[in-house]
C-alpha positions in Angstrom: 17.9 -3.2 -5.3 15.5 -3.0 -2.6 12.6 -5.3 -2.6 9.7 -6.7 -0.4 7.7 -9.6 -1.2 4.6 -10.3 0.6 2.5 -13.3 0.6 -0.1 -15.2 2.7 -3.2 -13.4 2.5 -6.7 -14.6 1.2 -10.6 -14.6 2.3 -11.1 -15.7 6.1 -14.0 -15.9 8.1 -14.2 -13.3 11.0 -12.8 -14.9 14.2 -10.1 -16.7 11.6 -6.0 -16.5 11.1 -4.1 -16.0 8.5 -0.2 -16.3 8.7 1.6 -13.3 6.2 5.0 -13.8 5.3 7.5 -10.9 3.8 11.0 -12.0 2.1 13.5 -9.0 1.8 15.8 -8.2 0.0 18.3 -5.5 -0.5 18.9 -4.1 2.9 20.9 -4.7 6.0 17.9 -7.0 7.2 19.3 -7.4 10.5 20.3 -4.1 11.3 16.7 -2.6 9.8 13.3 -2.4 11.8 10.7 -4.0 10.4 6.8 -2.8 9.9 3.5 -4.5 8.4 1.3 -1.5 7.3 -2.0 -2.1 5.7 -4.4 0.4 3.5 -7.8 -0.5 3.5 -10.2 0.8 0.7 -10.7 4.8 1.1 -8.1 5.1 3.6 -4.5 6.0 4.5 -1.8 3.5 4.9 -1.1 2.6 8.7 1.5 0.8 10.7 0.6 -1.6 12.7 3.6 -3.7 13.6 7.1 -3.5 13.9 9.6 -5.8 15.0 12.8 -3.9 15.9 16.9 -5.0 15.2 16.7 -5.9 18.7 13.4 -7.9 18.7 11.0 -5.6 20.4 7.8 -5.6 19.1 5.3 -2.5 18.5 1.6 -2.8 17.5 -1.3 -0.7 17.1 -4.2 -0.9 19.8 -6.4 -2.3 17.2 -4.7 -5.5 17.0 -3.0 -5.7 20.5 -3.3 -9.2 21.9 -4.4 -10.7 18.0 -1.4 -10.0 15.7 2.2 -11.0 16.5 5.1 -9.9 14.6 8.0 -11.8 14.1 11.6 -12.1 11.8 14.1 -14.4 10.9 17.3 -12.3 10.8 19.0 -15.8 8.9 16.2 -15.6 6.0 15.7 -11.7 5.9 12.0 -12.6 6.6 9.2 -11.2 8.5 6.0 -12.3 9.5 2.5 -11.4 10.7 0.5 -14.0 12.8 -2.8 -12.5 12.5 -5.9 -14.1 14.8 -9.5 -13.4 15.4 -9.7 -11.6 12.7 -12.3 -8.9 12.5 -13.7 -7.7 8.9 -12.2 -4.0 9.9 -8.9 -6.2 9.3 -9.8 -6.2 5.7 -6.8 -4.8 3.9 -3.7 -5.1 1.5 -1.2 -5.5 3.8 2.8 -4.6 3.0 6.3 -5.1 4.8 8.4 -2.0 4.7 11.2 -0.8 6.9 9.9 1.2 9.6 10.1 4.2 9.4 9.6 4.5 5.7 11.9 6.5 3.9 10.2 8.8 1.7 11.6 7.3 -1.7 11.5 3.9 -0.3 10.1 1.2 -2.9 6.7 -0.9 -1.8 5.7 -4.8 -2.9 2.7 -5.8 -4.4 1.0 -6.5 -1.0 -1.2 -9.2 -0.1 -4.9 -8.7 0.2 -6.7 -10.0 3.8 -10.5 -10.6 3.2 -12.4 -11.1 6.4 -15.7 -11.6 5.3 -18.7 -14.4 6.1 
């Protein structure tokens, strides 16, 4: 059974970090690219990571030179280092395999607050 657990989200102050963490399980983690998405309120789901088989990482412009994307291949992990964090960060972010496919299964999410 395919899963994805996220966790490490919370309220921040703008200019703050927050560390997210995803455990997998259920798929060939090491063979799978990985993505962080996040939907904020009134809007579409986006991408705006991934960390490929191979290592490469992928990000969005909006958060080029803040987020980093990272995995552990031994603990089918990934992770989001997320700095200066801007309130248009606020989201529920998720871990999926990237890309999606269409019948895939989604965590819970974590929810990122940046707010003063």
């Amino acid at each position: 059974q395919v899963q994805f657990v996220e966790s490490g989200g919370g309220l921040v102050q703008p200019g703050g970090s927050l560390r997210l963490s995803c455990a997998t399980s259920g798929i060939i983690f090491r063979l799978s690219n990985m993505g962080w998405y996040r939907q904020a309120p009134g809007k579409q789901r986006e991408l705006v990571a991934t960390v490929r088989s191979a290592g490469s990482t992928v990000y969005v412009d909006s958060v080029k030179g803040r987020f980093t994307v990272s995995r552990d291949n031994a603990k089918s992990a990934v992770y989001l280092q997320m700095n200066s964090l801007k309130p248009e960060d606020t989201a529920v972010y998720y871990c999926n395999t990237s890309p999606v496919p269409a019948i895939a299964p989604w965590g819970q999410g974590t929810q990122v607050t940046v707010s003063s």
